[in-house]
N, CA, C and O atoms as CSV, one atom per row, in Angstrom:
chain,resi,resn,atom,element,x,y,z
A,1,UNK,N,N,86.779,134.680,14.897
A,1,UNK,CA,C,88.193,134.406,14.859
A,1,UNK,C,C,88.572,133.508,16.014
A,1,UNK,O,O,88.413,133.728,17.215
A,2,UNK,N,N,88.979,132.702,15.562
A,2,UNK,CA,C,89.782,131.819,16.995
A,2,UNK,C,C,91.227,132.467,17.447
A,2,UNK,O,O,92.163,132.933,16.797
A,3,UNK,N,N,91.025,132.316,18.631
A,3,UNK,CA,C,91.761,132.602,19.858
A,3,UNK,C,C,93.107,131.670,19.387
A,3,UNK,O,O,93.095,130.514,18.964
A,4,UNK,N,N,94.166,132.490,19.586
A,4,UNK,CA,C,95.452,131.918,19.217
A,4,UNK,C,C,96.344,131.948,20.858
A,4,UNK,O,O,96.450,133.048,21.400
A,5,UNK,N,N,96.898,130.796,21.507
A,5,UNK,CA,C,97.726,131.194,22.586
A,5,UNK,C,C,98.985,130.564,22.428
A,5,UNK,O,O,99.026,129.385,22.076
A,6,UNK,N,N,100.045,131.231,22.653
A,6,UNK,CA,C,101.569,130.673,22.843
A,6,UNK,C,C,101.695,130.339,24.136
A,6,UNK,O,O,101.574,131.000,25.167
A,7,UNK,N,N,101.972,129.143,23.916
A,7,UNK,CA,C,102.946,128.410,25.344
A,7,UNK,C,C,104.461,128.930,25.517
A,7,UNK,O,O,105.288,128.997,24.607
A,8,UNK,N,N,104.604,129.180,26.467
A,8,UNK,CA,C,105.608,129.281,26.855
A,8,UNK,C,C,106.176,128.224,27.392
A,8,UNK,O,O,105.358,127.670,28.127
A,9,UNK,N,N,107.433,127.551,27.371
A,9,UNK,CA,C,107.605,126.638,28.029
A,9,UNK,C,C,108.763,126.839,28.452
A,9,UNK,O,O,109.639,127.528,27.927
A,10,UNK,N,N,108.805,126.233,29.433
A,10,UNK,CA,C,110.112,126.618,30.438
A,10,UNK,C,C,111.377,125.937,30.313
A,10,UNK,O,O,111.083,124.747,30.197
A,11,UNK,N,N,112.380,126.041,30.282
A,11,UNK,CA,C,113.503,125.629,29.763
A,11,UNK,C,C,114.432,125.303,31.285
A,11,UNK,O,O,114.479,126.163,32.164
A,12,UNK,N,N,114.937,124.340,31.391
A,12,UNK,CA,C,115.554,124.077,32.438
A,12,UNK,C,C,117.046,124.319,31.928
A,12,UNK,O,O,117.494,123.718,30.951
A,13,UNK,N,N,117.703,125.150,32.591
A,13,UNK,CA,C,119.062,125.343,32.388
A,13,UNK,C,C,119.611,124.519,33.262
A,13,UNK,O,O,119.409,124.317,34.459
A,14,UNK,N,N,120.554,123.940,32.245
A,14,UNK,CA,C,121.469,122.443,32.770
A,14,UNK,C,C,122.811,123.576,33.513
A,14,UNK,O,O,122.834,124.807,33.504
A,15,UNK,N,N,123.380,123.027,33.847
A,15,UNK,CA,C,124.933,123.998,34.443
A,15,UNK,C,C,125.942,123.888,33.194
A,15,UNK,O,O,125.829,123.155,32.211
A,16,UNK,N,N,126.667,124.548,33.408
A,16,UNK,CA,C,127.834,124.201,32.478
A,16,UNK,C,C,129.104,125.364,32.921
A,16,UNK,O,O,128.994,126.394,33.586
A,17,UNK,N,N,129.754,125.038,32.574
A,17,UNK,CA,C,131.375,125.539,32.687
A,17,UNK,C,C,131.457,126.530,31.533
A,17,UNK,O,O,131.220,126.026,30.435
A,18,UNK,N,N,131.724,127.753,31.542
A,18,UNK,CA,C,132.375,128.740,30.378
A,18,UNK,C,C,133.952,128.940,30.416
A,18,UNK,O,O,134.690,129.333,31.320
A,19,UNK,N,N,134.124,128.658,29.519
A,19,UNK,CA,C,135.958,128.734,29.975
A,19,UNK,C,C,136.776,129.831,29.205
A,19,UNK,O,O,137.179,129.096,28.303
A,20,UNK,N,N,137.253,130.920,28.942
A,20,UNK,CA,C,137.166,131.932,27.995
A,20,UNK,C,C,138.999,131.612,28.019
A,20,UNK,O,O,139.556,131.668,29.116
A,21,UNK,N,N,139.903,131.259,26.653
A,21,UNK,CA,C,140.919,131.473,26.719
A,21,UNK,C,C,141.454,132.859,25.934
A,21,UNK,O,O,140.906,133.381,24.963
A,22,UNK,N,N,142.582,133.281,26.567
A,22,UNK,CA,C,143.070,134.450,25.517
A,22,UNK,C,C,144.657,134.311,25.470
A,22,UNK,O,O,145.370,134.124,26.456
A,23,UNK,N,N,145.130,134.448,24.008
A,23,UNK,CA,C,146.563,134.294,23.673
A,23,UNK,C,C,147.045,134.925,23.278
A,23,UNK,O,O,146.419,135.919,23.646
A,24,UNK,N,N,148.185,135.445,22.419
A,24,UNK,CA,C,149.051,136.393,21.580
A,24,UNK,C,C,148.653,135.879,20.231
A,24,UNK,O,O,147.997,136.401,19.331
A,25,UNK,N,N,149.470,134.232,20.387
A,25,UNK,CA,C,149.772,133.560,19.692
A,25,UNK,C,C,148.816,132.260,19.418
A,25,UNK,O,O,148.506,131.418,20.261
A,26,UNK,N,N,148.333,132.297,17.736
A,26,UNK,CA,C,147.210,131.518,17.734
A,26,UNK,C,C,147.037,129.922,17.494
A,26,UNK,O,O,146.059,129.179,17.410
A,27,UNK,N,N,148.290,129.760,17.432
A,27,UNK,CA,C,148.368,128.186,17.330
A,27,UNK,C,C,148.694,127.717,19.040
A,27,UNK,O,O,148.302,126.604,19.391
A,28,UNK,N,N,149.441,128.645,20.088
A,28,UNK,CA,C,149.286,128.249,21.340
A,28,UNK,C,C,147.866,128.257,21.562
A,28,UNK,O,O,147.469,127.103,21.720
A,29,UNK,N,N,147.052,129.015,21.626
A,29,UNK,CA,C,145.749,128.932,21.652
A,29,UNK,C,C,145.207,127.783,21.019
A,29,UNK,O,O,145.020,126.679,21.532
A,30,UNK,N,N,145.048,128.031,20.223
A,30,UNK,CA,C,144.024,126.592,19.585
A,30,UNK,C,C,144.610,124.744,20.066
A,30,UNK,O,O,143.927,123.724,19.974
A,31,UNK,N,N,146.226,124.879,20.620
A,31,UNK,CA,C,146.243,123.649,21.048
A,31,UNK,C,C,145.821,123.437,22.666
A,31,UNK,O,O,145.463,122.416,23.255
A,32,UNK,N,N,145.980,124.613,23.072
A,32,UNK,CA,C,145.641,124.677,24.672
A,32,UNK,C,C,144.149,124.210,24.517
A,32,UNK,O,O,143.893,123.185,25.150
A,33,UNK,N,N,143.010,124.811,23.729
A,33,UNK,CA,C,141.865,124.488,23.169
A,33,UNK,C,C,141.567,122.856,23.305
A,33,UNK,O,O,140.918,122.283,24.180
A,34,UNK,N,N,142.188,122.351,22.265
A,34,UNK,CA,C,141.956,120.860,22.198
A,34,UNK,C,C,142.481,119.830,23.283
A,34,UNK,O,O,142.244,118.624,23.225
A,35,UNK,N,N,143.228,120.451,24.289
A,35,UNK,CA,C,143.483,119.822,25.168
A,35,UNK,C,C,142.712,119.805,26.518
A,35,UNK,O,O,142.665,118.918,27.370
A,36,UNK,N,N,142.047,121.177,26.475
A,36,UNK,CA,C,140.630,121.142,27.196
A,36,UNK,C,C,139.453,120.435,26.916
A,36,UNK,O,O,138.795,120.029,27.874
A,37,UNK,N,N,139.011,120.183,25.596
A,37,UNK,CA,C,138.483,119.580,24.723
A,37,UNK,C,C,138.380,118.161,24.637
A,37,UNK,O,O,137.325,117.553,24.456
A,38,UNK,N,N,140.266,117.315,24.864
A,38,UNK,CA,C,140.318,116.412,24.940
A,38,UNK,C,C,139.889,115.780,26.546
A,38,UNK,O,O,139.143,114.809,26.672
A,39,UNK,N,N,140.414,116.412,27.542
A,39,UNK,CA,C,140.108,116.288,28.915
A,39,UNK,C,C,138.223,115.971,29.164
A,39,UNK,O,O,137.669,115.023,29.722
A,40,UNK,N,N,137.766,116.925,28.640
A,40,UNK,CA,C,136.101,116.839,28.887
A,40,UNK,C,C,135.730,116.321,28.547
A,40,UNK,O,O,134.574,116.350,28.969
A,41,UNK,N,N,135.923,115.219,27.482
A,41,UNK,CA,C,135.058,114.268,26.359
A,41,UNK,C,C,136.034,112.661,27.402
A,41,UNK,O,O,135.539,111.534,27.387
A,42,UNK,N,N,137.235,112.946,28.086
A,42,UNK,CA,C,137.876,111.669,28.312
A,42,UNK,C,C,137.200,111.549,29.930
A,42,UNK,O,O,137.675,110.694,30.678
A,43,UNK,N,N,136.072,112.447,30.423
A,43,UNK,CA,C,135.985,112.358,31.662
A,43,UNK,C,C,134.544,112.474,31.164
A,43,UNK,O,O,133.971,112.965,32.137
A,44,UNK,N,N,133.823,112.337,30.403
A,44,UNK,CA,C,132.222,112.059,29.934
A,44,UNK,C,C,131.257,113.065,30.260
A,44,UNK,O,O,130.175,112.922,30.829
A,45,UNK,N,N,132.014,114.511,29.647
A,45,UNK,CA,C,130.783,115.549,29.518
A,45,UNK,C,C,130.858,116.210,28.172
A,45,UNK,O,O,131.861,116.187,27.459
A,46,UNK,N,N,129.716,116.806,27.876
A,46,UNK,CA,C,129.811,117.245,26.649
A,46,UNK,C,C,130.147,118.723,26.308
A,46,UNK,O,O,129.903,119.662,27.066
A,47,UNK,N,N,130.773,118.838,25.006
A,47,UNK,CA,C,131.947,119.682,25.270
A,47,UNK,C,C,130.679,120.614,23.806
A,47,UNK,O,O,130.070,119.918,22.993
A,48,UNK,N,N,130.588,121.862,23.815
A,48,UNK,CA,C,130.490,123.074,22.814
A,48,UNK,C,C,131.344,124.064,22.838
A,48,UNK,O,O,131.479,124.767,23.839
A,49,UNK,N,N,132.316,124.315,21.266
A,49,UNK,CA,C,133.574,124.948,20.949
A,49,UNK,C,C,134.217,124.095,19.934
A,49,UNK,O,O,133.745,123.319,19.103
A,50,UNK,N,N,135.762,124.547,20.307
A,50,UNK,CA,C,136.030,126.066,20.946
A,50,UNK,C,C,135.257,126.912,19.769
A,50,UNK,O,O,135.106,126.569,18.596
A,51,UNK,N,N,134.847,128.016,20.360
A,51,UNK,CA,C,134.147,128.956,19.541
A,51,UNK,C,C,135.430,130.135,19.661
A,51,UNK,O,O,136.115,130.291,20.672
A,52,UNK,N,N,135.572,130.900,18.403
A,52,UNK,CA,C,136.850,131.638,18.375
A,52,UNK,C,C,135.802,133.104,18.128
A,52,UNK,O,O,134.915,133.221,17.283
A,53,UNK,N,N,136.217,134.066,19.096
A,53,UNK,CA,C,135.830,135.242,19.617
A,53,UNK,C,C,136.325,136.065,18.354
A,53,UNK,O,O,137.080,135.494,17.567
A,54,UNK,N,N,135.943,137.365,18.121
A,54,UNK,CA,C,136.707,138.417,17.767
A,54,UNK,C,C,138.123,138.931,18.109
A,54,UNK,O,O,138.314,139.244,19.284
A,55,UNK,N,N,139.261,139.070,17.122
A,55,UNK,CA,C,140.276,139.497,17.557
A,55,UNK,C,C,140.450,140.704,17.749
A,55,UNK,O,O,140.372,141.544,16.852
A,56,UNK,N,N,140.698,140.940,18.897
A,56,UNK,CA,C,140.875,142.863,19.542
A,56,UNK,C,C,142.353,142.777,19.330
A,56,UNK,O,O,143.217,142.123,19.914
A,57,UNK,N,N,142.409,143.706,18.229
A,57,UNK,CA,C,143.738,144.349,18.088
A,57,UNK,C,C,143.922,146.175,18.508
A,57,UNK,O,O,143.380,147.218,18.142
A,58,UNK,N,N,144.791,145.863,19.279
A,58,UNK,CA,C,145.516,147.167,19.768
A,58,UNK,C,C,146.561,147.656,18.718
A,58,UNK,O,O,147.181,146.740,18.177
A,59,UNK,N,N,146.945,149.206,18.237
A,59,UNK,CA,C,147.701,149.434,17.104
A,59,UNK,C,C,148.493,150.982,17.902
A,59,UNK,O,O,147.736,151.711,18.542
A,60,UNK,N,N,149.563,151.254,17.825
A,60,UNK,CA,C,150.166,151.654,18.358
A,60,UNK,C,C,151.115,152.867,17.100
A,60,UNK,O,O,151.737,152.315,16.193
A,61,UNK,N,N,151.122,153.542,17.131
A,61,UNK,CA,C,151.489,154.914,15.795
A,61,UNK,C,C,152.784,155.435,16.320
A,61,UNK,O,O,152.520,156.205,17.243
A,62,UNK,N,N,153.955,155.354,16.145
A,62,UNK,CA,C,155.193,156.109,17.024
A,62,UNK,C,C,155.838,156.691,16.380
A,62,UNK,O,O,156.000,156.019,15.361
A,63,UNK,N,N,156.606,158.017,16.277
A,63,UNK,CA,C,157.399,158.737,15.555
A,63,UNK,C,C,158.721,158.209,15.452
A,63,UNK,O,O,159.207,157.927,16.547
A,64,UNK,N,N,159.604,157.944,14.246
A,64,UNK,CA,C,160.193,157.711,14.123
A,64,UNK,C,C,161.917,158.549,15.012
A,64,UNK,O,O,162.783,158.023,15.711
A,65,UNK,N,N,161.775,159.717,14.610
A,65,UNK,CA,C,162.624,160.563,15.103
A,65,UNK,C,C,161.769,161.237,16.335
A,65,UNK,O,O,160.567,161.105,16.564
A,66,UNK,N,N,162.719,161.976,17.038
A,66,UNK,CA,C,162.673,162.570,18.435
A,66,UNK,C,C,161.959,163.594,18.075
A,66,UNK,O,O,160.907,163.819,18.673
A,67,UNK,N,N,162.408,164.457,16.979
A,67,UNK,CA,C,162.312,166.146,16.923
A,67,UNK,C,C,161.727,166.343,15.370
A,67,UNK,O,O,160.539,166.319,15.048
A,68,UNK,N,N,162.432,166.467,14.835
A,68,UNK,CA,C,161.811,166.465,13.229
A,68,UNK,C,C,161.147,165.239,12.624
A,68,UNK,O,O,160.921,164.219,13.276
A,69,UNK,N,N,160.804,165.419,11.156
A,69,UNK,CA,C,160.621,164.431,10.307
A,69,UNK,C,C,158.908,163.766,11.371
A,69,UNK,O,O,158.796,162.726,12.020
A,70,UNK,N,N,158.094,164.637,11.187
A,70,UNK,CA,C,156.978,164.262,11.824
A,70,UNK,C,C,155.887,163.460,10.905
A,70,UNK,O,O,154.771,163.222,11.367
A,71,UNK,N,N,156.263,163.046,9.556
A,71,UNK,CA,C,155.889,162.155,8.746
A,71,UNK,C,C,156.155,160.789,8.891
A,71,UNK,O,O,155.478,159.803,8.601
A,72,UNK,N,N,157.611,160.947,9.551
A,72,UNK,CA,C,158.567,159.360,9.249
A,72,UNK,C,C,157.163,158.927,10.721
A,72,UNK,O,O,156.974,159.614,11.725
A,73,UNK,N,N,156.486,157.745,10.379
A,73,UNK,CA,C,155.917,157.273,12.004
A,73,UNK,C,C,156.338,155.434,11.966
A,73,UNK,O,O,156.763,154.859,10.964
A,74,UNK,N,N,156.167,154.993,12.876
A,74,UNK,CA,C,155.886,153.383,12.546
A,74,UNK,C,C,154.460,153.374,13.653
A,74,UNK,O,O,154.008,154.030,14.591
A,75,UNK,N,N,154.122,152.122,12.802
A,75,UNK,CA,C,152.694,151.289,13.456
A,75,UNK,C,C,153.266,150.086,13.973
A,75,UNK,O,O,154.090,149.421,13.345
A,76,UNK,N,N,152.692,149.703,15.494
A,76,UNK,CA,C,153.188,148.348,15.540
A,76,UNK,C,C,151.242,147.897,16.433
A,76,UNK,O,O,150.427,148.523,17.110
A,77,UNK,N,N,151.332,146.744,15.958
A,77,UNK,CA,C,150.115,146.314,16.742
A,77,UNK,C,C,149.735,144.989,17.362
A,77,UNK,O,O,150.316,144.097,16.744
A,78,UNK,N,N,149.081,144.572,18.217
A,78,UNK,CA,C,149.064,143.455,19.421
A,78,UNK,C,C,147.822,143.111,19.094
A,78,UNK,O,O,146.930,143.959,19.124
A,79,UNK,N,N,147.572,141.799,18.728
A,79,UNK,CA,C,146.746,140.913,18.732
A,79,UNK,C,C,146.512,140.229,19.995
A,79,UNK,O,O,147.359,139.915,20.831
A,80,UNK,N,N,145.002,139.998,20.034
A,80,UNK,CA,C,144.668,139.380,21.402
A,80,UNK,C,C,143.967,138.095,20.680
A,80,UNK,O,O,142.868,138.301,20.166
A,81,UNK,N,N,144.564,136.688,20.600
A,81,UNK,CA,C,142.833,135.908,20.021
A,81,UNK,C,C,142.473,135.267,21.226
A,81,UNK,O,O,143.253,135.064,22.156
A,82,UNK,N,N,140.904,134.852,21.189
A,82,UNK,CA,C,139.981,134.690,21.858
A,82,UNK,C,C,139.622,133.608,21.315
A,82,UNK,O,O,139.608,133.300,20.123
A,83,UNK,N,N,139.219,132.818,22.561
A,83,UNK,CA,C,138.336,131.669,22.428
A,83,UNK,C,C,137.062,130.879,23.445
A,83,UNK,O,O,137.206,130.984,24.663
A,84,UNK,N,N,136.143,130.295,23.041
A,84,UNK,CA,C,135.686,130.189,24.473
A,84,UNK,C,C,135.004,129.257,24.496
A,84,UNK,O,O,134.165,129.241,23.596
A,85,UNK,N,N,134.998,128.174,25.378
A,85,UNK,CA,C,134.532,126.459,25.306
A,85,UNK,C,C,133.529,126.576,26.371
A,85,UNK,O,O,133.474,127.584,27.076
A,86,UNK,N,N,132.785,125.643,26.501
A,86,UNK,CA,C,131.341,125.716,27.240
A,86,UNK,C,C,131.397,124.206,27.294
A,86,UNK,O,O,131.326,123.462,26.316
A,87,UNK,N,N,131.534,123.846,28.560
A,87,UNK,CA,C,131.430,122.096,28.992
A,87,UNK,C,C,130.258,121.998,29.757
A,87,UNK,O,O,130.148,122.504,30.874
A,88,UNK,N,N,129.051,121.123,28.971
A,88,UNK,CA,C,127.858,120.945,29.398
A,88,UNK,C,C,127.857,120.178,30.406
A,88,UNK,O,O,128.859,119.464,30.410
A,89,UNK,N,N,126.876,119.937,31.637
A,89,UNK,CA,C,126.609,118.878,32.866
A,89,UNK,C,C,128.219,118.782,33.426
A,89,UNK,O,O,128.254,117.557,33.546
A,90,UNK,N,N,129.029,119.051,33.679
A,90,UNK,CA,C,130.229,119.045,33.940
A,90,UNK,C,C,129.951,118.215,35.403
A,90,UNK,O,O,129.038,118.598,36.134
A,91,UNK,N,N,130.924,116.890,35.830
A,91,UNK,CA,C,130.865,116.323,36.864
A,91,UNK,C,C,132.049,116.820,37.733
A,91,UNK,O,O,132.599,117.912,37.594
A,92,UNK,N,N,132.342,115.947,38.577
A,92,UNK,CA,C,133.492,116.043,39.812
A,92,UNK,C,C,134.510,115.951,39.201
A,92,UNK,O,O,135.402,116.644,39.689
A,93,UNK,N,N,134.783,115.409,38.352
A,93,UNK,CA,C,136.115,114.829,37.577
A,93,UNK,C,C,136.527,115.615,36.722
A,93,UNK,O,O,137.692,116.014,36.720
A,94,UNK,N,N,135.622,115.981,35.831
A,94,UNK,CA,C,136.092,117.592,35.366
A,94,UNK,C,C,136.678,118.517,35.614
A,94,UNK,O,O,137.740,118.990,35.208
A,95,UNK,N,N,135.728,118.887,36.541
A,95,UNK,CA,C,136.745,120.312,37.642
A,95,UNK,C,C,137.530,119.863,38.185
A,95,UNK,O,O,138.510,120.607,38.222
A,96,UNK,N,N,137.718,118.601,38.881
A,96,UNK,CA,C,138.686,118.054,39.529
A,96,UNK,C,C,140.227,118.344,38.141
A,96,UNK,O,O,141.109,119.184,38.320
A,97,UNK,N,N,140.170,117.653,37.209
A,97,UNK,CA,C,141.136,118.019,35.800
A,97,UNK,C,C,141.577,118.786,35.531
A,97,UNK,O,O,142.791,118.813,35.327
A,98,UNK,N,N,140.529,120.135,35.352
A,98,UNK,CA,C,140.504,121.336,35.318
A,98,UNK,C,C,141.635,122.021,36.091
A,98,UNK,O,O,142.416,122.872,35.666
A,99,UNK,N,N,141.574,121.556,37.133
A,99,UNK,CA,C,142.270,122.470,38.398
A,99,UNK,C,C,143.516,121.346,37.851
A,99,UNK,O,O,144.508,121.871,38.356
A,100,UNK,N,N,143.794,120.666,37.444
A,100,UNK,CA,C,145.359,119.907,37.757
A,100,UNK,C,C,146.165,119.999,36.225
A,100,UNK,O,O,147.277,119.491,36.079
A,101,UNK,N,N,145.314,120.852,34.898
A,101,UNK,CA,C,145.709,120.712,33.742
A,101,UNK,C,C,146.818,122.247,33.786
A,101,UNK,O,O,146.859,123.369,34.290
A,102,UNK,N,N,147.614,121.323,32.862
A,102,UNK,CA,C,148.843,122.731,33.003
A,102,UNK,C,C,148.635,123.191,31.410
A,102,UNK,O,O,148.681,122.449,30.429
A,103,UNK,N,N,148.454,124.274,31.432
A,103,UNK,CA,C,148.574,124.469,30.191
A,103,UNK,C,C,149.873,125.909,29.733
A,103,UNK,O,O,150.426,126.526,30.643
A,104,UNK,N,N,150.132,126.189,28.421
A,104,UNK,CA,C,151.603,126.598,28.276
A,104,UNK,C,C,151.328,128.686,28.893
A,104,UNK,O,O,150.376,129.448,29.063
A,105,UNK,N,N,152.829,128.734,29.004
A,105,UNK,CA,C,152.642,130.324,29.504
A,105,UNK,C,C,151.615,130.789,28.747
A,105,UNK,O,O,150.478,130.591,29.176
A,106,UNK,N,N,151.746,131.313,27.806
A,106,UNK,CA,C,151.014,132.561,27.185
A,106,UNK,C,C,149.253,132.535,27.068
A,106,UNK,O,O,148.634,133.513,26.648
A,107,UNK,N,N,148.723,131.532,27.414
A,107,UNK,CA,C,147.336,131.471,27.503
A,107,UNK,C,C,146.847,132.127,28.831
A,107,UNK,O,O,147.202,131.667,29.916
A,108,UNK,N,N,146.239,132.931,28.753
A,108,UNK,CA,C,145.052,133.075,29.583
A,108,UNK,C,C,143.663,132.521,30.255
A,108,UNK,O,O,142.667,132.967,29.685
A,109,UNK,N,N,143.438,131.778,31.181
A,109,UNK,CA,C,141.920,131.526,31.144
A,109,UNK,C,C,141.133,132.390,32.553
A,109,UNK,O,O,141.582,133.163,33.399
A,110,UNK,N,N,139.862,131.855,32.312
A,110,UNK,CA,C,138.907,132.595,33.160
A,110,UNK,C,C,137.832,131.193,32.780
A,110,UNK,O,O,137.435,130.773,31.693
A,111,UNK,N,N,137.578,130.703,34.221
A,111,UNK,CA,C,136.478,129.596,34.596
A,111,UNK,C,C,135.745,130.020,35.140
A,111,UNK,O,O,136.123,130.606,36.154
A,112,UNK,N,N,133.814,130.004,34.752
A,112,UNK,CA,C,132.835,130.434,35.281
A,112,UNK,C,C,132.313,129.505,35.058
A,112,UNK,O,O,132.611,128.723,34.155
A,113,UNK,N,N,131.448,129.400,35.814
A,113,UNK,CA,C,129.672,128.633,36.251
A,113,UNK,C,C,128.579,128.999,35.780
A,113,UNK,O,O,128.084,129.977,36.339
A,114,UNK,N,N,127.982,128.528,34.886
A,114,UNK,CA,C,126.580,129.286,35.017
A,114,UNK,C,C,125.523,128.442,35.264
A,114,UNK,O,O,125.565,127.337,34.723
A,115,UNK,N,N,124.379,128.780,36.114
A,115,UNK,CA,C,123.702,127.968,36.322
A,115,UNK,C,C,122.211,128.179,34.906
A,115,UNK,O,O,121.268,127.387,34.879
């Protein structure tokens, strides 16, 4: 039988930017998205996304009345959407952008590094 060996080969991880947005509201989201999107491609790095996360919804059960009527309830529930862009080789000008882009109230972000 001949001898079978796998190479392993080593993979050089380039850097890149993870940028995770979170909104209420999903059309604020998705334009905040393309405007990150547009920024990284106008300053010459390459952009993977937006990738849209799972929506974590919170749901909330409340009794209608104080005292009786423990049937009557309402549901109300909170959507979170998620999104999350990954800017490959990211230069000076990027982050430099990054830090000066305004984007609208209700978005959330979180900027990480990974090497």
């Amino acid at each position: 039988m001949a001898a079978t060996t796998k190479k392993i080969e080593n993979k050089e991880e380039t850097p890149k930017l993870r940028i995770k947005l979170r909104a209420y509201d999903h059309k604020v989201i998705d334009k905040s998205a393309q405007q990150i999107i547009d920024m990284a491609l106008r300053c010459g790095a390459k952009v993977a996304g937006p990738i849209p996360l799972p929506i974590e919804i919170s749901k909330f059960t409340v009794n209608r009345s104080t005292f009786v009527h423990k049937t009557a309830r309402e549901q109300f529930e909170m959507r979170i959407h998620k999104r999350l862009i990954d800017i490959l080789n990211p230069n000076q000008k990027v982050v430099e952008s990054l830090k000066s882009l305004t984007l609208p109230a209700g978005v959330d972000t979180e900027i990480k590094s990974i090497l």
